[in-house]
C-alpha positions as CSV (number, residue, x, y, z in Angstrom):
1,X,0.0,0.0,0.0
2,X,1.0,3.6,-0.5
3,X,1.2,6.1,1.8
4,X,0.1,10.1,1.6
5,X,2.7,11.1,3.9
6,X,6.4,11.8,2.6
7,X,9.9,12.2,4.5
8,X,11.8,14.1,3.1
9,X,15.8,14.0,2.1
10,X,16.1,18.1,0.3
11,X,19.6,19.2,-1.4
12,X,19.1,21.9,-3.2
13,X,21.5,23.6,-6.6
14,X,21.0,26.4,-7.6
15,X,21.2,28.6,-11.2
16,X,23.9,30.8,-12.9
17,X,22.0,32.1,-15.9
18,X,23.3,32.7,-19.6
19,X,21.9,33.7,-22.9
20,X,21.8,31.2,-26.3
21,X,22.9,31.9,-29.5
22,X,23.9,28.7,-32.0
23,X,23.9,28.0,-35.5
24,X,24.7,24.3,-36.7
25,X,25.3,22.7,-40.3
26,X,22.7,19.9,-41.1
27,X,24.0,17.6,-43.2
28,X,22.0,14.5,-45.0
29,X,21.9,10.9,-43.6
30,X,25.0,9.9,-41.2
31,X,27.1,7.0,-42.3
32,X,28.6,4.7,-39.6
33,X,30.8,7.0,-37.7
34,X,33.8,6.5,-34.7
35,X,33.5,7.5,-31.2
36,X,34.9,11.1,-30.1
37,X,37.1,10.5,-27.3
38,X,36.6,14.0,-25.4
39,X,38.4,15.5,-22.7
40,X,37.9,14.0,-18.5
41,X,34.9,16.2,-17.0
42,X,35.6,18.2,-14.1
43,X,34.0,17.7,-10.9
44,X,32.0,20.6,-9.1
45,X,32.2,21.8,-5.3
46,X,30.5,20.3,-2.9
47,X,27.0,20.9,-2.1
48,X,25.1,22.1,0.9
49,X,24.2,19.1,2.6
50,X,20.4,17.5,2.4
51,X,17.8,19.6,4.3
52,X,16.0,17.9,7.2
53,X,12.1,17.3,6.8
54,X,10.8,20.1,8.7
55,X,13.4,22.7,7.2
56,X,12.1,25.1,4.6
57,X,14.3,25.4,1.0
58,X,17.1,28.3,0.7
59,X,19.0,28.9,-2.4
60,X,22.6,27.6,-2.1
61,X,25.4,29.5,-2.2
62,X,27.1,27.1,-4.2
63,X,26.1,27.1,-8.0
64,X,27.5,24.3,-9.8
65,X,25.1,23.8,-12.8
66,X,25.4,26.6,-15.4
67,X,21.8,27.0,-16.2
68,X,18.1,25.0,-15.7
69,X,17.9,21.5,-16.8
70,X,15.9,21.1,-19.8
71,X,15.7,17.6,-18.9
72,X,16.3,15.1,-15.9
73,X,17.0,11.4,-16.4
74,X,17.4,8.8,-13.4
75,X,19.8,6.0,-14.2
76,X,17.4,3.1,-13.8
77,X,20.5,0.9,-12.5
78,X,21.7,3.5,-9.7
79,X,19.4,5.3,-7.7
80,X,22.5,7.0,-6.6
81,X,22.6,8.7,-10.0
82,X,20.7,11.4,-11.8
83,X,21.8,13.3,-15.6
84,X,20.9,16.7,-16.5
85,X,21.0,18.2,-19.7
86,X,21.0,21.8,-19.3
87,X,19.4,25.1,-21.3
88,X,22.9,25.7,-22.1
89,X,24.0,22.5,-24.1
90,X,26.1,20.8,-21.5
91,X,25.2,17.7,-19.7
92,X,26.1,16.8,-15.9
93,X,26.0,14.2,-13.9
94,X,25.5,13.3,-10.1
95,X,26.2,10.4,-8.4
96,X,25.5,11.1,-4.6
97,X,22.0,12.1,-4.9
98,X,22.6,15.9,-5.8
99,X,25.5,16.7,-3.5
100,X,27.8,16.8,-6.0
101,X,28.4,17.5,-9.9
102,X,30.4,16.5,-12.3
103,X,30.2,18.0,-16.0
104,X,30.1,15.5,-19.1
105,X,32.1,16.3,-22.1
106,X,28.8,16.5,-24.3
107,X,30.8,17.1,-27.8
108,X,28.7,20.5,-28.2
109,X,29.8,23.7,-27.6
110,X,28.5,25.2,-24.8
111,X,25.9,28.0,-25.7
112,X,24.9,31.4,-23.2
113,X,21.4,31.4,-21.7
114,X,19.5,34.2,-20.2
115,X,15.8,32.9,-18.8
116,X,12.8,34.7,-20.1
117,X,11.5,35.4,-16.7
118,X,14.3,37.4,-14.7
119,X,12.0,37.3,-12.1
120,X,11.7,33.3,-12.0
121,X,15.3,32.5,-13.6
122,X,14.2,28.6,-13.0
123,X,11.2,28.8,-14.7
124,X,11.6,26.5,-18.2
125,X,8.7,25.6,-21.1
126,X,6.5,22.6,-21.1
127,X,8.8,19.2,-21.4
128,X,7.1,18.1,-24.6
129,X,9.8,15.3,-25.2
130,X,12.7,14.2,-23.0
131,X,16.0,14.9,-24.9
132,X,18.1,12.6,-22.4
133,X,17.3,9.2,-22.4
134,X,18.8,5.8,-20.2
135,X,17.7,2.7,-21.1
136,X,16.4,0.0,-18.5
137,X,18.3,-3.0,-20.5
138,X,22.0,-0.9,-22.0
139,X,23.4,0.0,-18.8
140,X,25.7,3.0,-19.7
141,X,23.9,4.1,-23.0
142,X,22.9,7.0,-23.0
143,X,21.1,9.2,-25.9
144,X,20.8,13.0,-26.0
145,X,19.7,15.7,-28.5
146,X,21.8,18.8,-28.1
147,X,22.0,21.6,-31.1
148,X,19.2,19.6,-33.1
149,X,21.6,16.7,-33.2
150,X,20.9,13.0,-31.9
151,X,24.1,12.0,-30.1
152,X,24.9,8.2,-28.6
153,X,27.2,7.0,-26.1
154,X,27.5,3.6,-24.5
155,X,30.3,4.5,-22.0
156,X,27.8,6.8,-19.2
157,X,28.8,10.0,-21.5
158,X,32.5,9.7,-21.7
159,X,32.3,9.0,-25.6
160,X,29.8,10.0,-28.2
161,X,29.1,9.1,-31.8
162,X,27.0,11.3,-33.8
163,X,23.8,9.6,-34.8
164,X,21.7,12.3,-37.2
165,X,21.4,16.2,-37.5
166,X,19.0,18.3,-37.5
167,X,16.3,16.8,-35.7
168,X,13.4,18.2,-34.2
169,X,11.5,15.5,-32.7
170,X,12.7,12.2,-31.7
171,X,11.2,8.9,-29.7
172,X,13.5,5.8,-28.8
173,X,12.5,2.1,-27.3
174,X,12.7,2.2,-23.4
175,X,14.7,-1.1,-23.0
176,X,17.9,-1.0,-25.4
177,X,18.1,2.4,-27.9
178,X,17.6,0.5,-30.3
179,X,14.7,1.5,-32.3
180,X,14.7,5.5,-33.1
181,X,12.0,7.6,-34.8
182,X,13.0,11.1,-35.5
183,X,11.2,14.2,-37.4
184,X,13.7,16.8,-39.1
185,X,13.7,20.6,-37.8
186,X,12.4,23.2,-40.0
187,X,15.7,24.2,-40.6
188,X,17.1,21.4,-41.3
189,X,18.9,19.7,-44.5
190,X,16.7,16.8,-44.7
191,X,14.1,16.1,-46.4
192,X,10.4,16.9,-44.3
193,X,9.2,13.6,-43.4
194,X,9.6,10.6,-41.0
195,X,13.7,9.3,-40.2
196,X,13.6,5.3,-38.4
197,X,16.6,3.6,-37.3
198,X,16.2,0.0,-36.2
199,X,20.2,-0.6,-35.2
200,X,20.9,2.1,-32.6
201,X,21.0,4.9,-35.4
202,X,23.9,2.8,-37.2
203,X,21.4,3.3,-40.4
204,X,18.9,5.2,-41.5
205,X,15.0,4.7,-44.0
206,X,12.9,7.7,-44.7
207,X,9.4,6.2,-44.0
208,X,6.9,9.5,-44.5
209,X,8.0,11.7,-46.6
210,X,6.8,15.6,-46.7
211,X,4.8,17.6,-44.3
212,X,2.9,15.7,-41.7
213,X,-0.8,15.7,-43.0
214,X,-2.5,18.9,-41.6
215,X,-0.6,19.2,-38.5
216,X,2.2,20.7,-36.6
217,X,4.3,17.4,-35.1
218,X,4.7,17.8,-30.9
219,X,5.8,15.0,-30.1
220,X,6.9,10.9,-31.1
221,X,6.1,7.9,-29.4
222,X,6.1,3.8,-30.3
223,X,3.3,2.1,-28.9
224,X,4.8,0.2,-25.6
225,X,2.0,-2.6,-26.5
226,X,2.5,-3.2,-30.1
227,X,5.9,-2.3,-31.9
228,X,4.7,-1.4,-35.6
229,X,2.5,1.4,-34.3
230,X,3.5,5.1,-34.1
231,X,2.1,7.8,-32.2
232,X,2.5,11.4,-32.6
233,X,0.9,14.3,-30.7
234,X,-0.1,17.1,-32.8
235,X,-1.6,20.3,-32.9
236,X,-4.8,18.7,-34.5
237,X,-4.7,16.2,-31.3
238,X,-3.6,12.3,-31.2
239,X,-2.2,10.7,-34.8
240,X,-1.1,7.3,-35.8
241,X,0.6,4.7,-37.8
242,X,-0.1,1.3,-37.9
243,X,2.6,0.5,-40.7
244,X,6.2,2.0,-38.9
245,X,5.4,5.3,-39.8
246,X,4.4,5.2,-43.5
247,X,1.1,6.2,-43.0
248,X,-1.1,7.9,-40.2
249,X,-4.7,9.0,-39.9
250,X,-6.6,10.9,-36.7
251,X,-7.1,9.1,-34.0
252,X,-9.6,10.6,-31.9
253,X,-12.6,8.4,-30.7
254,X,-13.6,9.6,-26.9
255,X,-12.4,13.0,-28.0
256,X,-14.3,16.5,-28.6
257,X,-12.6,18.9,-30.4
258,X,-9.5,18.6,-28.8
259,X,-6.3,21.2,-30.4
260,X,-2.7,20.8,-28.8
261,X,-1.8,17.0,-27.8
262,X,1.2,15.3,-26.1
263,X,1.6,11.6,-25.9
264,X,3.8,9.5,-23.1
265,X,4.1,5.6,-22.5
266,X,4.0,4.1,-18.9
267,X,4.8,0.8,-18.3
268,X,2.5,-1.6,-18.4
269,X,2.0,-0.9,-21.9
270,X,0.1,2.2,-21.6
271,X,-0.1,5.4,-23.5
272,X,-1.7,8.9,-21.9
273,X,-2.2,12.1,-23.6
274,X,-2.5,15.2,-22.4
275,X,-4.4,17.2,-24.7
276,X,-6.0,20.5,-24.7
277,X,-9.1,21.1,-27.1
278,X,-11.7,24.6,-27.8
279,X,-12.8,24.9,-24.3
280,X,-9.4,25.8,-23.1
281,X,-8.9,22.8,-20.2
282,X,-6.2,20.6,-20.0
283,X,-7.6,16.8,-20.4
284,X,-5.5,13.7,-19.3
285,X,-6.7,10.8,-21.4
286,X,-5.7,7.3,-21.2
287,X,-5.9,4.8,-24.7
288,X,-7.8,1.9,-24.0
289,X,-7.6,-0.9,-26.4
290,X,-11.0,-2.9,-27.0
291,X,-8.9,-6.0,-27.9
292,X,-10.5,-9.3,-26.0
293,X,-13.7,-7.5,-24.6
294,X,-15.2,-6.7,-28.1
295,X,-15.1,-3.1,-27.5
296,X,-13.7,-0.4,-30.1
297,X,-10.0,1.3,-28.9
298,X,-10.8,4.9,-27.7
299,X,-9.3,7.2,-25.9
300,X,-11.0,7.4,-22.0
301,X,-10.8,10.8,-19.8
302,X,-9.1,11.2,-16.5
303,X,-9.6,14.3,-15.4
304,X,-11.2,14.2,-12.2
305,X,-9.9,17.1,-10.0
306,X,-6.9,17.8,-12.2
307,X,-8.7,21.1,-13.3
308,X,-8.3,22.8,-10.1
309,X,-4.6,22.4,-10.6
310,X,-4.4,24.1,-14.0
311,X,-5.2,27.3,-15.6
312,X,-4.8,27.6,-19.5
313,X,-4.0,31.7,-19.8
314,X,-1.4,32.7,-22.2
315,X,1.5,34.8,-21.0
316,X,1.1,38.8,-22.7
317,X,5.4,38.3,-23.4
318,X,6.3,36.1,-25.9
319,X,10.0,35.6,-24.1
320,X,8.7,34.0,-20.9
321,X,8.8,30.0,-21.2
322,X,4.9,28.6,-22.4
323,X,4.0,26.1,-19.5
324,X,0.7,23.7,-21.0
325,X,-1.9,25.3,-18.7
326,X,0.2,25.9,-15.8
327,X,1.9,22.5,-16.5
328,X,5.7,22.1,-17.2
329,X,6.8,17.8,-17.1
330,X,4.5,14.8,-17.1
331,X,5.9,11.4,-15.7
332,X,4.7,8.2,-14.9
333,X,6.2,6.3,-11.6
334,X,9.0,4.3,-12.8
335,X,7.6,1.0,-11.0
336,X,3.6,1.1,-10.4
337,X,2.4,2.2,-13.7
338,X,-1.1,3.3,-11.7
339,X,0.8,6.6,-10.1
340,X,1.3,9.7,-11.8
341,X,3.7,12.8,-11.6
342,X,3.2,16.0,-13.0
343,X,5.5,19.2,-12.7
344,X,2.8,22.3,-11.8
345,X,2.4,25.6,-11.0
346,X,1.5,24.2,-7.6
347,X,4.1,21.9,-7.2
348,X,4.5,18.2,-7.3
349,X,1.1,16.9,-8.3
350,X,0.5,13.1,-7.9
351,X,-2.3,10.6,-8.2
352,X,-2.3,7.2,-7.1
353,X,-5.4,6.0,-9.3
354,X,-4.1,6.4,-12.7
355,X,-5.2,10.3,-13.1
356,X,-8.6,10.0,-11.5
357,X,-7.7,11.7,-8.5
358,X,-4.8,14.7,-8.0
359,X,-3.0,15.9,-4.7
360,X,-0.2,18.7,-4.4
361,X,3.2,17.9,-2.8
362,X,5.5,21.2,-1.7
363,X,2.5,23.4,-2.5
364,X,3.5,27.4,-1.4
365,X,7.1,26.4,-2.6
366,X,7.1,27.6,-6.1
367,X,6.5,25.9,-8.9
368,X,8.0,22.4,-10.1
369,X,9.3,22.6,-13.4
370,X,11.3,19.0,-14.3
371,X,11.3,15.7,-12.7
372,X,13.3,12.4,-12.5
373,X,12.0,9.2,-10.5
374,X,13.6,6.3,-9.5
375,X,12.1,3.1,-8.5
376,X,12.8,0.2,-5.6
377,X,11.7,-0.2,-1.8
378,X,11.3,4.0,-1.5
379,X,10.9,6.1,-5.0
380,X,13.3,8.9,-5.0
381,X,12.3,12.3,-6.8
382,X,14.9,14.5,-8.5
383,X,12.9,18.0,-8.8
384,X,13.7,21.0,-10.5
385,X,11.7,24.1,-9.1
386,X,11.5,27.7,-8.1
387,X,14.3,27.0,-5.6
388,X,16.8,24.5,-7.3
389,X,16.9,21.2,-7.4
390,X,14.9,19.2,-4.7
391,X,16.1,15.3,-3.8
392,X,13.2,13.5,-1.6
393,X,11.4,10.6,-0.9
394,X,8.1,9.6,-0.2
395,X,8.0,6.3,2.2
396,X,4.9,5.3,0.6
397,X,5.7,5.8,-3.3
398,X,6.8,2.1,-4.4
């Protein structure tokens, strides 16, 4: 059974803050390339040392990542150790829970970043797609897109190959890397359509080819359930293919005129959106297949109280980061596909009944804005927010 209550383990890192500026040549289709031996990272200062429970958050005086991360990954084989890939191209690494840094030599140069909120220099966009990934069965491998290029390395980031340039939007398999699915930038030299590797990103097919039919791409997922099926949320809502990517078609039964989509996978095999339609309110949906009970696949609502959590106003300055109706990161527990984490306005919001029901954790703390989780006896939260980063634990959380 899971608990409510959570003790808490806080160390907190705070932000230096730069400004981006980087221009990068796109070639066409990678051949087979050789690993980049790069220089030894450096290690950072030490941290402040975790908070105890009933202390309240202060921003450290030490300041060893460079900028916010855009995205947190948890090593699935260390609980010990957490990624971040930061606003500024460079990649870190911790290995004592946030106490400590080290910084990863990410073959990428290193690019200034000034926040768009100087009054909440934390404060990032919606997560629509993680651009770090670690996978459950390739300890070591890891996979990052920095400078719209998809980089590899199967050493915990001391090497790195080059995979493909100019990508925009990219999905990989959770258990090895090897299956890839990538959409080109706007700017980039390849040709519009749909980019699939099945070796690791060794080779490369062009599936789809030219603009995405009627649609702005958000994001890339593979069905976790059934591996020739695509999924890609849109600015027309939920899309798929059924044939690896060479076709797609609307997919949109259980749905009312919904606009903005993002898909994620959970384990389990299952596959959420959240979407956002004409009546301006977020909507978690879940797809439930009809297979074996003779009803149709559709997509079913989850709502419940998650309305009172989110507020879908646009910001009057183009320059501050757009959250997705006062929501930054979704995530699924890494263990019990039934709970659910997503970064808010209001903090840490969880549910324990697969998006039915919503509570707040480190509400009046500022806003959480990125999130890693990592599994076992006690899950263990990595949380960017208003204050830094937050390490804790909730006894209950399995």
């Amino acid at each position: 059974m899971k608990r409510d209550s959570f003790s808490r383990a806080i160390c907190i890192v705070g932000v230096a803050v730069f400004l981006v500026a980087a221009c990068t040549a796109r070639p066409d289709l990678p051949a087979a390339v050789t690993p980049v031996e790069l220089s030894t990272p450096t290690a950072s200062p030490t941290l402040p040392q975790p908070l105890t429970p009933d202390s309240q958050p202060v921003i450290p005086t030490l300041q060893p990542l460079t900028a916010p991360p855009v995205t947190l990954a948890a090593d699935p084989h260390d609980r010990r150790m957490v990624y971040a890939l930061l606003a500024d191209e460079t990649l870190w690494r911790t290995t004592d829970r946030g106490q400590t840094w080290e910084q990863l030599p990410l073959p990428v140069p290193s690019q200034r970043f000034t926040p768009g909120d100087s009054t909440r220099p934390n404060r990032l966009a919606f997560q629509s797609q993680p651009d770090l990934r670690l996978f459950a069965d390739a300890p070591g491998r890891l996979m990052v897109r920095a400078a719209s290029t998809l980089y590899a390395s199967d050493d915990g980031g001391m090497t790195w190959r080059p995979l493909l340039e100019g990508v925009s939007v990219w999905t990989a398999d959770e258990d090895k890397g090897q299956f890839l699915a990538t959409w080109p930038s706007l700017w980039s030299s390849l040709a519009e359509g749909l980019y699939v590797s099945q070796d690791g990103g060794d080779t490369w097919q062009q599936r789809y080819e030219g603009d995405f039919p009627g649609a702005l791409v958000l994001n890339l997922v593979a069905d976790p359930a059934r591996p020739a099926d695509l999924w890609a949320g849109t600015t027309e809502g939920p899309w798929r293919s059924q044939d690896g990517g060479r076709t797609w078609q609307p997919v949109q039964a259980g749905l009312e005129n919904v606009l903005d989509s993002y898909l994620f996978t959970a384990a389990g095999g299952r596959l959420y959106a959240l979407t956002k339609g004409e009546s301006n309110q977020v909507i978690l949906v879940e797809w439930e297949r009809g297979e074996g009970n003779g009803a149709a696949d559709s997509w079913q609502a989850l709502t419940g109280n998650l309305v009172d959590f989110t507020n879908c106003h646009s910001s009057p300055d183009p320059l501050i980061p757009a959250d997705f109706c006062q929501l930054y990161a979704f995530l699924p527990d890494p263990g019990t596909p039934a709970w659910l984490y997503l970064a808010a306005e209001d903090g840490l919001l969880i549910s324990e009944d697969g998006g039915r029901s919503w509570r707040a954790y480190l509400p009046g703390r500022g806003a959480v804005y990125r999130i890693a989780a990592v599994g076992g006896n006690l899950t263990l939260f990595y949380l960017w927010t208003d204050v830094g980063l937050v390490v804790t634990n909730d006894p209950g959380v399995k």
